[in-house]
C-alpha positions in Angstrom: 33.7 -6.1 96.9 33.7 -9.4 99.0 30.9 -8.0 101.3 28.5 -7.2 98.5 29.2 -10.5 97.3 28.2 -12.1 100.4 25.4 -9.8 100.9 23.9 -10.4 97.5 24.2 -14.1 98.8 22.5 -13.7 101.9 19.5 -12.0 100.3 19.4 -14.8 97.6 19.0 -17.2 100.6 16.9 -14.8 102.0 14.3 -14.1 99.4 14.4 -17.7 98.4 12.6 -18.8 101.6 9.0 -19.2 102.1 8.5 -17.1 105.7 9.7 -14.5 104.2 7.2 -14.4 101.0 4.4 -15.3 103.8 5.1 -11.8 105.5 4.1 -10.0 102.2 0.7 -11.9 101.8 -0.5 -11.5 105.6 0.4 -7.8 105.4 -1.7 -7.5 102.3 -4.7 -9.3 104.2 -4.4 -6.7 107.4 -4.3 -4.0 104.9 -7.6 -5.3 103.0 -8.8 -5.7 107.1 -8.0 -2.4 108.3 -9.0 -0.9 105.2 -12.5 -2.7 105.2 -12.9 -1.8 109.0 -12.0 1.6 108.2 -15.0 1.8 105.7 -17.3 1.2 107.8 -20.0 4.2 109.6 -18.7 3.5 113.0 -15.1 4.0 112.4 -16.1 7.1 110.1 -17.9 8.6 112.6 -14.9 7.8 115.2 -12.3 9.7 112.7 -15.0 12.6 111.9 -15.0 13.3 116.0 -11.6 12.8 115.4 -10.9 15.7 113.0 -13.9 17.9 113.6 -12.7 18.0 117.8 -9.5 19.4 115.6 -11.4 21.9 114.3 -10.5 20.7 110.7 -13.3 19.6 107.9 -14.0 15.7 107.7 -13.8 15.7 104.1 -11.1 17.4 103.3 -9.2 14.8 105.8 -10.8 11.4 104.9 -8.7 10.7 102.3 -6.4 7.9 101.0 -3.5 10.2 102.8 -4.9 9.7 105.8 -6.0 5.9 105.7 -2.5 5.0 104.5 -1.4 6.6 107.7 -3.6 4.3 109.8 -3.0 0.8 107.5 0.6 1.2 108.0 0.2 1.9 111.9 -1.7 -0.7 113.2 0.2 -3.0 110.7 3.3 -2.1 111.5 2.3 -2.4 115.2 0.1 -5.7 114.8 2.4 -7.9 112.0 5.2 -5.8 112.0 7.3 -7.0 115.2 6.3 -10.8 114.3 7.6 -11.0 110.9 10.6 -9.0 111.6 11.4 -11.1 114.6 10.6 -14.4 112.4 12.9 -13.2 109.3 15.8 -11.8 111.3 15.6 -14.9 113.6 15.3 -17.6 110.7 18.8 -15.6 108.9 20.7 -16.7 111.2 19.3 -19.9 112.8 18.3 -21.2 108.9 22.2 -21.8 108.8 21.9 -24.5 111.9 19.0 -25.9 110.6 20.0 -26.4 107.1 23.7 -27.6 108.4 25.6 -25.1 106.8 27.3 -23.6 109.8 30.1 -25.7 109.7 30.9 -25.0 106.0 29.8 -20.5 107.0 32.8 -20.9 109.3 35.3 -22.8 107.6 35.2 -19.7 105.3 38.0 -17.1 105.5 35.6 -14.5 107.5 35.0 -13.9 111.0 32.1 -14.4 112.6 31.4 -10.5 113.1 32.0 -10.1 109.6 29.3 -12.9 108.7 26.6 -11.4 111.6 27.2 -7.9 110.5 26.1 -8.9 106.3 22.9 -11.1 108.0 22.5 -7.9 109.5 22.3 -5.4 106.5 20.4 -8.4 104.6 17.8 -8.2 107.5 18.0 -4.0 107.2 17.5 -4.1 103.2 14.7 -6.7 103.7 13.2 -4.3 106.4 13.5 -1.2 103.9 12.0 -3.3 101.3 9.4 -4.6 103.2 8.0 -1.3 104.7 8.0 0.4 101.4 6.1 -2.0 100.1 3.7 -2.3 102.8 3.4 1.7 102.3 3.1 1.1 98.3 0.2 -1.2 98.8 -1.5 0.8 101.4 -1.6 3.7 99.8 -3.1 2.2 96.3 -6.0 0.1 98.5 -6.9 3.7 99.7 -7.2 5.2 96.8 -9.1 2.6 95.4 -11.5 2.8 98.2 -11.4 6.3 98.6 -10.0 8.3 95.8 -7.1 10.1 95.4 -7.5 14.0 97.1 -7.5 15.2 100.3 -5.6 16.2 102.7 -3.8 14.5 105.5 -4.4 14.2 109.3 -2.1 12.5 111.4 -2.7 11.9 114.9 -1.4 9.3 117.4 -1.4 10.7 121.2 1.3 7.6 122.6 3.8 9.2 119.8 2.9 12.6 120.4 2.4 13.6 117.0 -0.3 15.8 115.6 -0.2 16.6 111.8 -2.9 18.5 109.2 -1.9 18.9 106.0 -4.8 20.6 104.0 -5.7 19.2 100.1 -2.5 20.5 97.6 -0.7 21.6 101.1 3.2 21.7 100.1 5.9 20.8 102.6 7.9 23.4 104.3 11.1 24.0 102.7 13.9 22.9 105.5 17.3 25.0 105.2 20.3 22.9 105.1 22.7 25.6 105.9 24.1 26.1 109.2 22.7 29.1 111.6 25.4 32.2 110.9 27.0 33.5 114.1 26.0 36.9 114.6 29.2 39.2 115.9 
């Protein structure tokens, strides 16, 4: 009960902060930026190769589905590390600045303890923060772009490659163990 109470704590302090507010607004401006980029005949033509090399229909894959995927990549990749870093950093260090360290130690709680709730603050703030980066994205596309279609995923340095045609389900994934045959 004592962690939760300290971890409720540390994202109090956590929210409470500017940087971490500022993270939210810049990823909304790179999402308006990839999003108007992404409008535009050059790129459309870029992802039409893109998806017709794949021998799949442009317009059934230039969709919001689709343009989610690509806001929350090059986000991710562009913001995503620097904010991270700068929130995950400023937890800890905050504590120095502010000249609370003294008092966090006095405390009845080692320091593992203490590092280990900064930790899951930093991992809920994460959670949050990429959900709502995908939350966003995903209702800027459809206001660009409308709603249907399906989605294509590709991204060679990952090595995926993903089509998912227009009302496409996903496959159902047994959680039962494989039975030994005798």
């Amino acid at each position: 009960m004592l962690f939760l109470e300290q971890l409720r704590g540390e994202l109090r302090k956590l929210y409470a902060r500017p940087r971490t507010w500022m993270g939210y607004g810049a990823f909304l401006l790179m999402e308006a930026l990839i999003l108007t980029v992404y409008k535009l005949e050059r790129s459309q033509r870029h992802v039409r190769d893109l998806v017709e090399r794949n021998g799949l229909e442009f317009g059934n894959y230039y969709s919001s589905l689709t343009i989610t995927f690509t806001i929350m990549l090059l986000s991710m990749f562009l913001l995503g590390s620097i904010y991270f870093a700068l929130v995950a950093g400023d937890i800890v260090a905050k504590e120095n600045e502010d000249g609370n360290l003294r008092l966090v130690f006095a405390r009845p709680i080692s320091r593992l303890r203490l590092l280990f709730v900064k930790y899951a603050a930093v991992a809920l703030y994460t959670f949050s923060f990429v959900f709502f980066v995908g939350i966003t994205g995903y209702a800027m596309a459809v206001a660009a772009v409308g709603w249907e279609g399906g989605l294509f995923v590709m991204e060679p340095r990952m090595k995926i490659f993903a089509a998912f045609p227009p009302g496409a389900k996903a496959p159902r994934v047994s959680r039962s163990a494989p039975r030994a045959s005798a």
